[in-house]
N, C-alpha and C positions, 0 to 999 in steps of 0.2 A: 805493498806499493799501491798507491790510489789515487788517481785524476780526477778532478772535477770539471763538468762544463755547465754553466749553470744557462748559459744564452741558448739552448736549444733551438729556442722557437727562430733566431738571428740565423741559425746555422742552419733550417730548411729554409727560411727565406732564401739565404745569399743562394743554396743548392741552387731551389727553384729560378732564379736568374740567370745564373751561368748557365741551367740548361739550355732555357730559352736562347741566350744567345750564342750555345753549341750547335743547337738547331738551325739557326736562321746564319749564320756565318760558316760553318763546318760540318755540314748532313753527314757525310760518312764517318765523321770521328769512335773512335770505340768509346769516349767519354760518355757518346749521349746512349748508350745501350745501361754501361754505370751509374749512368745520373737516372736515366728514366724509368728502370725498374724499380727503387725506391719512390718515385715520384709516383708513380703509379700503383702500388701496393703498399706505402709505408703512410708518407705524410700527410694526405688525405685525412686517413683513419687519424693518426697524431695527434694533428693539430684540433681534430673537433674532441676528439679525448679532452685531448689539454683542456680545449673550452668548457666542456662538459664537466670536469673533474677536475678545477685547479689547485685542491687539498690536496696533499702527499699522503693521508691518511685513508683518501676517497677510496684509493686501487693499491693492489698491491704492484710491484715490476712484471709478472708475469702474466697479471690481467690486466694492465695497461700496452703491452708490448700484444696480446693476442687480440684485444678492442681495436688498436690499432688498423690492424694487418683486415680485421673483420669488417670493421667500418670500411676502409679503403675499397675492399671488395663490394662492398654498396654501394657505396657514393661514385664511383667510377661509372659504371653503366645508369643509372638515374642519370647521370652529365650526359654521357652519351643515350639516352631515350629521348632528354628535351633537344637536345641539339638534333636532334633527326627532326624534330619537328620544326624546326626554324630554318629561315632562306640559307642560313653558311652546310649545314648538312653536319653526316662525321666524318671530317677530314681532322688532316694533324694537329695545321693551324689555330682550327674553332676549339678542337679538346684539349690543346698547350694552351691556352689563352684561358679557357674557363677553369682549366683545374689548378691555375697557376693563379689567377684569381680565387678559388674557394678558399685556396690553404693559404694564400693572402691574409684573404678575412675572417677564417677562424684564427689563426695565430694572433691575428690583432685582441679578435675577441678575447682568444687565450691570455694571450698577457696584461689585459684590460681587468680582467677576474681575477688573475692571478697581483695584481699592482695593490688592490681591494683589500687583499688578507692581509696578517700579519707574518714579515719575512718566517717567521718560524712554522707556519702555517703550509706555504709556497710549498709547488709539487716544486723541486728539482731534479733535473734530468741528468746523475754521478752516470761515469762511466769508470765501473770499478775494476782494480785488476788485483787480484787478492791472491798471496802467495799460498793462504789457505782455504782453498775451494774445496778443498775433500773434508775438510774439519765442516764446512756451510754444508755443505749437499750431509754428512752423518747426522746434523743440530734437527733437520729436516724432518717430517713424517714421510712412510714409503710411499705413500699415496700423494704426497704433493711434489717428491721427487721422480714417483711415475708420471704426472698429470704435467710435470715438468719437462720432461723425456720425449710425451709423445707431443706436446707443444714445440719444440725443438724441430725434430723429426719432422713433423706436418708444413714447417715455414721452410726451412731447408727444401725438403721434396718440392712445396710451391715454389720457390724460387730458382731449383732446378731447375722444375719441368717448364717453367716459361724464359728462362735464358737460354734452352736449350730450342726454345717453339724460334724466339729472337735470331737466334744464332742459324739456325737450318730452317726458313722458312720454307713449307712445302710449297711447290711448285703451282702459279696460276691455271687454268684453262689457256691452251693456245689457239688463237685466232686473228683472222685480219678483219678490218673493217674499212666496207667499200659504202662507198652513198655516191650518190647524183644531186645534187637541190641547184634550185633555179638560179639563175645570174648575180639575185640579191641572196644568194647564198639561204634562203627559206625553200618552203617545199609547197610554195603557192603559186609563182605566175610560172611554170613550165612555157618552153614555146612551143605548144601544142600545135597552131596554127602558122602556117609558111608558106611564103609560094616556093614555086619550083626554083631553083637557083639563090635559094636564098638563105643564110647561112642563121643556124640558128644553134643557140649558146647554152650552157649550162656549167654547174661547175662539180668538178668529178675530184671525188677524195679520196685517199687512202689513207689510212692507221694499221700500223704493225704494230701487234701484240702478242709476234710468234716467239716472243725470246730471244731472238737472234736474229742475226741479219739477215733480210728477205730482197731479192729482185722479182720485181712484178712489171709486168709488161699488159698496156692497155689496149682494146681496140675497138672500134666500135662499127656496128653492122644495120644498115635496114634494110630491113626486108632480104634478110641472106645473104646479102652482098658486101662484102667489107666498102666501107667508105672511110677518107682522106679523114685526123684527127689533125681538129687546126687550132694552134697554141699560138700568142704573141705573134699570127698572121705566118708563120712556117706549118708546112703540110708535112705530114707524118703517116707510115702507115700504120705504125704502134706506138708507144709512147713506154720507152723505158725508165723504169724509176725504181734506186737503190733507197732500200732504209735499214738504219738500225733499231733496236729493239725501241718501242714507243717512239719510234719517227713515222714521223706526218708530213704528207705529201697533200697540196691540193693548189688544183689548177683550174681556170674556166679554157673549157676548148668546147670548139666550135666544130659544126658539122653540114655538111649541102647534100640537101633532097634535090636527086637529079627526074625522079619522076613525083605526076600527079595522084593523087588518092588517098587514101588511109594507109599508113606504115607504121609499122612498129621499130622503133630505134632500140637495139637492144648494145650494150657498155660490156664488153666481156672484160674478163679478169684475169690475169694467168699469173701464179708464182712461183721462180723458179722451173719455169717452160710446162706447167701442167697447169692444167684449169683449176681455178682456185671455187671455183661454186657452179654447181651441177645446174644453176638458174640463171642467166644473167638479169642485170638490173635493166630493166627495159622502161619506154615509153613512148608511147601514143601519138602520134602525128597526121596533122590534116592538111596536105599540099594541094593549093592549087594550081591550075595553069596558068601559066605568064599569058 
């Protein structure tokens, strides 16, 4: 029994499409874990084969199937070295976008080469299923059915061990992050200088990145003294705020220096009723007298 597909290069395109719009319409679908492990260790490598090699005589199946998976492993991180160096960074979108473009354009390239020969010439891409595989693997030398074996063996284990990294990702660092920046939200005009009674502004952040849902409670102290947190013109003596895991909390509150001189404004922290940082975030203030 034997199938032919001769459009190979048609069938990682469409792949590479549906991924893209698995990703951008359906993040959590298990599609994009199926679609993305070949996009990422198969058609890379493929389609610049292809380009490289559009004879059927150039490679045999098992050095074109092992060029593949080889290349793939190059060209993947090269994508992700330049894009570190460019404004988008490595994130999903910039490495979906460029690696969806390479193998774009090598398949093109590939069947550009491949249009060139003569049809009898044309690599094509059978996918056979032969009732007699044990009579192929005897016609074979031992040595190309070992070197066959452990090429087997080697893509398998690869392909394991990274659906399995997919599947159980190890656990981030946990932590929260607290900042203070100035009114325009930068870490330039502080209101350093105030008189006495006179309320002065910042805007205080939180990000949860503890995994799980965190209550944190804020307060803020000069000079040892808790003083009044003032939000949307209501006075607070702490300010409670729920998040879930990567929820972001940020608010501008206000605060009044009731004496003159040098004080230090210090932003405590607390999560789940214990101090969340053995320092608090402080700042420097010069009050004068009314």
């Amino acid at each position: 029994m034997k199938a032919k597909l001769d459009s190979d290069l048609w069938l990682i395109g469409i792949s590479t499409i549906l991924l893209a719009v698995i990703i951008a319409f359906v993040p959590s679908s298990p599609a994009r874990i199926v679609l993305g492990l070949p996009f990422l260790l198969f058609f890379p490598g493929y389609t610049l084969t292809a380009g490289l090699f559009p004879r059927k005589c150039s490679l045999g199946g098992v050095e074109r199937v092992a060029l593949s998976f080889g290349l793939s492993v190059a060209v993947v991180p090269l994508i992700g070295l330049v894009l570190n160096y460019t404004p988008w960074g490595i994130r999903l979108e910039p490495i979906l976008i460029s690696l969806a473009v390479f193998i774009i354009v090598a398949s093109g390239v590939a069947w550009y080469r491949r249009v060139r020969l003569a049809p009898e010439e044309r690599f094509r891409a059978p996918f056979n299923v032969r009732l007699s595989l044990f009579q192929d693997w005897q016609r074979r030398s031992l040595a190309e059915n070992v070197l066959s074996l452990v090429l087997v063996v080697a893509i398998a284990g690869a392909i394991g061990t990274l659906a399995y990294v997919v599947a159980t990702p190890k656990a981030g660092e946990k932590f929260t992050e607290f900042y203070v920046l100035d009114p325009n939200g930068r870490t330039e005009n502080y209101p350093t200088e105030l008189k006495v009674g006179e309320q002065g502004r910042v805007i205080v952040g939180i990000v949860n990145h503890e995994q799980e849902w965190a209550s944190y409670d804020v307060e803020i102290w000069i000079e040892s003294e808790k003083e009044q947190v003032m939000i949307d013109g209501e006075e607070w003596d702490r300010v409670g705020v729920e998040l879930e895991d990567e929820g972001k909390w940020e608010k501008q509150v206000g605060f009044v220096p009731e004496k003159a001189g040098r004080q230090k404004v210090e932003f405590v922290l607390y999560r789940d009723g214990q101090l969340c940082f053995d320092e608090p975030l402080h700042l420097w203030i010069n009050v004068e007298a009314t």
